[in-house]
C-alpha positions as a Python dict, from the first residue, in 0.01 Angstrom:
ca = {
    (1, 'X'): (0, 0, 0),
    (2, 'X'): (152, 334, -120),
    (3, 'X'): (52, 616, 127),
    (4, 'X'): (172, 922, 101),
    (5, 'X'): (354, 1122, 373),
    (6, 'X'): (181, 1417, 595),
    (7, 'X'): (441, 1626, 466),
    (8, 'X'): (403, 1557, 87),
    (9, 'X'): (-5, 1583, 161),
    (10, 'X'): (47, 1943, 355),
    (11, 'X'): (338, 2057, 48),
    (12, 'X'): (70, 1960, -206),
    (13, 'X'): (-247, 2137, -54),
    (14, 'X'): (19, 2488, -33),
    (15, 'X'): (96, 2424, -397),
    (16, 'X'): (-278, 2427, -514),
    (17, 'X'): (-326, 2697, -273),
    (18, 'X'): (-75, 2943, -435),
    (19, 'X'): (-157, 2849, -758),
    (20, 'X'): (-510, 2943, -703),
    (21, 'X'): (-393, 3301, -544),
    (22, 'X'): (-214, 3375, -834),
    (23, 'X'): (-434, 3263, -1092),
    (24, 'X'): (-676, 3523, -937),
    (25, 'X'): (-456, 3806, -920),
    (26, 'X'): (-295, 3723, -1231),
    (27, 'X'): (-660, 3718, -1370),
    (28, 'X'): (-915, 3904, -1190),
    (29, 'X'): (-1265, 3913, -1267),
    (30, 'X'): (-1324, 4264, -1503),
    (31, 'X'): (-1678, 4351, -1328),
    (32, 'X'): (-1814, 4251, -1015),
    (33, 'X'): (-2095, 3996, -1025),
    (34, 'X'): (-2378, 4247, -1026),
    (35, 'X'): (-2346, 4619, -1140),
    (36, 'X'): (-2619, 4880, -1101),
    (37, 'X'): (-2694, 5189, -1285),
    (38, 'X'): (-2957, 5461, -1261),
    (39, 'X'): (-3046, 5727, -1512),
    (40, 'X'): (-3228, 6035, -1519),
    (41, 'X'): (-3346, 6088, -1900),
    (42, 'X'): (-3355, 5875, -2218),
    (43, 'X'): (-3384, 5976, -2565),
    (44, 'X'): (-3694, 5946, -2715),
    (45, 'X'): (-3722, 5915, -3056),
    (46, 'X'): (-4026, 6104, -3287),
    (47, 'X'): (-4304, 5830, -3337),
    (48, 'X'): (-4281, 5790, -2954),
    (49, 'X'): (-4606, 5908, -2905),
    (50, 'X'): (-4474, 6162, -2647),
    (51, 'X'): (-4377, 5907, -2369),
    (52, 'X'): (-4101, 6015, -2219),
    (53, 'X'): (-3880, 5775, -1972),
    (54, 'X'): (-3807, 6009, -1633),
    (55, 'X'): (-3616, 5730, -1465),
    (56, 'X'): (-3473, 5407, -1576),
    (57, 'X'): (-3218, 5137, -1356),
    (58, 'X'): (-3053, 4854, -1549),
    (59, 'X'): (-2858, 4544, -1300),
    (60, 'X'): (-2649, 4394, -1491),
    (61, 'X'): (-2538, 4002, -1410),
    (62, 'X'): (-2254, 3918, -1486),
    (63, 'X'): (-2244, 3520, -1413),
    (64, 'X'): (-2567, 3496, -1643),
    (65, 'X'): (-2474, 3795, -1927),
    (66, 'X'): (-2835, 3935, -1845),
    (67, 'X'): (-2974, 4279, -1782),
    (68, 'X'): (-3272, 4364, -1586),
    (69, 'X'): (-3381, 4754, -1708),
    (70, 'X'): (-3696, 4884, -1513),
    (71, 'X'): (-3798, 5263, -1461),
    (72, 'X'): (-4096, 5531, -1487),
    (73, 'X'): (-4276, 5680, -1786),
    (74, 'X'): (-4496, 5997, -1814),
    (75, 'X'): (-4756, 6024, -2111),
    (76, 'X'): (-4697, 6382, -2237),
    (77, 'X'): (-4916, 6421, -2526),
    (78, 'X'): (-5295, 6555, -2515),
    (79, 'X'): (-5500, 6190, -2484),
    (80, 'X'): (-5478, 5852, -2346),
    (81, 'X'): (-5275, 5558, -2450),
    (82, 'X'): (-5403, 5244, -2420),
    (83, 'X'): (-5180, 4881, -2427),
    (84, 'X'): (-4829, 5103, -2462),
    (85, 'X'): (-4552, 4868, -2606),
    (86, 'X'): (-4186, 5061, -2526),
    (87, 'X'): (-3892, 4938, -2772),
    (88, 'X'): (-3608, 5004, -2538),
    (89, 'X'): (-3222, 4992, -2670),
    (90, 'X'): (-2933, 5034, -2427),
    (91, 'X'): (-2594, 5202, -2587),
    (92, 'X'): (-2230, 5191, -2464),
    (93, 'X'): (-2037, 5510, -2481),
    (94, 'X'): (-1908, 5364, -2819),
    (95, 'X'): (-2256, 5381, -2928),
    (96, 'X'): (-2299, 4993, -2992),
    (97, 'X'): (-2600, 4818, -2873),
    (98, 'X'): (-2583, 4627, -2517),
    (99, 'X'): (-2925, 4531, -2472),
    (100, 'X'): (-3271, 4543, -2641),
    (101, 'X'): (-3587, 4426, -2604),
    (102, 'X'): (-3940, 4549, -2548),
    (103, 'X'): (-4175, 4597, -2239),
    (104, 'X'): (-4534, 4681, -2162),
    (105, 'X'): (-4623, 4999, -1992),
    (106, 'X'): (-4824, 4936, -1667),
    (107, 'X'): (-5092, 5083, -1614),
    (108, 'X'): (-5238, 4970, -1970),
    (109, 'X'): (-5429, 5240, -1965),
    (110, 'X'): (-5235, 5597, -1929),
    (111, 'X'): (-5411, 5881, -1925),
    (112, 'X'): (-5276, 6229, -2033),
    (113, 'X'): (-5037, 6361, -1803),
    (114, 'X'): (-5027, 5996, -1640),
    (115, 'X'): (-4690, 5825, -1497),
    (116, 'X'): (-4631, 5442, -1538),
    (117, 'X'): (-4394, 5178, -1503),
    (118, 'X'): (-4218, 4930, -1734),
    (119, 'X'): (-3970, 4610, -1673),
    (120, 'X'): (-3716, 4446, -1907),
    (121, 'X'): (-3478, 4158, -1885),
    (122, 'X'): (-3263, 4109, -2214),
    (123, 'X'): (-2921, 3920, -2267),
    (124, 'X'): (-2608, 4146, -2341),
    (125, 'X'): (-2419, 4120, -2592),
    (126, 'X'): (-2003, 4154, -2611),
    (127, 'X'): (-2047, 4486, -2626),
    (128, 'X'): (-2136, 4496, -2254),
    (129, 'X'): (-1815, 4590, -2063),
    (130, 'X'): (-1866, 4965, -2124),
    (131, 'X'): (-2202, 4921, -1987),
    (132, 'X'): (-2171, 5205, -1749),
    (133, 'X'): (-2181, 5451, -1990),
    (134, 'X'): (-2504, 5334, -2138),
    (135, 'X'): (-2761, 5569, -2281),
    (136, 'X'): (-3098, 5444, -2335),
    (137, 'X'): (-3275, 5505, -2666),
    (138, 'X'): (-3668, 5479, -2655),
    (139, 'X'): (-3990, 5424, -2894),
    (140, 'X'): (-4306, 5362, -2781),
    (141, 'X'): (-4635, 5215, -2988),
    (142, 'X'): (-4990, 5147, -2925),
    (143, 'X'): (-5200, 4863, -3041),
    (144, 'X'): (-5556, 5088, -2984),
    (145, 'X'): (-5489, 5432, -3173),
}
């Protein structure tokens, strides 16, 4: 029976040890697990229909490559909107697209003048390490003009 010695056990374990210390400053991770970013305005393109995004967060996941983006909406035009789809695409500073997707405006139905909320989740692409300098670019459609 070959056994090896406490010694050579203990000498192995500090091997694997350092290795892993300097595999993980030789090669830290380039964003923490979970980022968070919140933003004040969006850009709202013409056909919007005159909702305009007051507040938006995005948490990005790292582990998973997924973004959740959630914020507030106010309906600035003259009349109700009813079933609001919002087209939402978030930019790096490069101006490359990180995430897109679509989300529903809740309340369905917005009055005039009326604030709602929307939620997201979308994958990201490569283009998501400059992430924190994201702008969000907006359109928003209804179903029941």
């Amino acid at each position: 029976m070959n056994q090896a010695c406490p010694a050579s056990r203990l000498g192995r374990a500090a091997a694997l040890a350092l290795i892993a210390v300097l595999t993980l400053a030789c090669f830290p991770n380039p964003q923490p697990d979970v980022l968070t970013h919140t933003g004040r305005s969006a850009v709202r393109t013409p056909e919007s229909l005159h909702i305009d995004v007051l507040e938006y967060t995005w948490t990005f996941f790292n582990h998973a490559r997924y973004l959740r983006l959630s914020g507030h909406v106010r309906n600035n035009s003259d009349q109700a909107h009813q079933a609001v789809t919002l087209a939402l695409s978030l930019m790096d500073e490069k101006g490359e697209v990180v995430a897109k997707g679509q989300a529903y405006i809740y309340p369905a139905y917005l009055r005039a003048g009326a604030e709602g909320t929307f939620q997201m989740t979308a994958m990201v692409t490569k283009a998501g390490r400059n992430l924190p300098a994201g702008r969000l670019m907006t359109t928003a459609w209804t179903h029941n003009q």
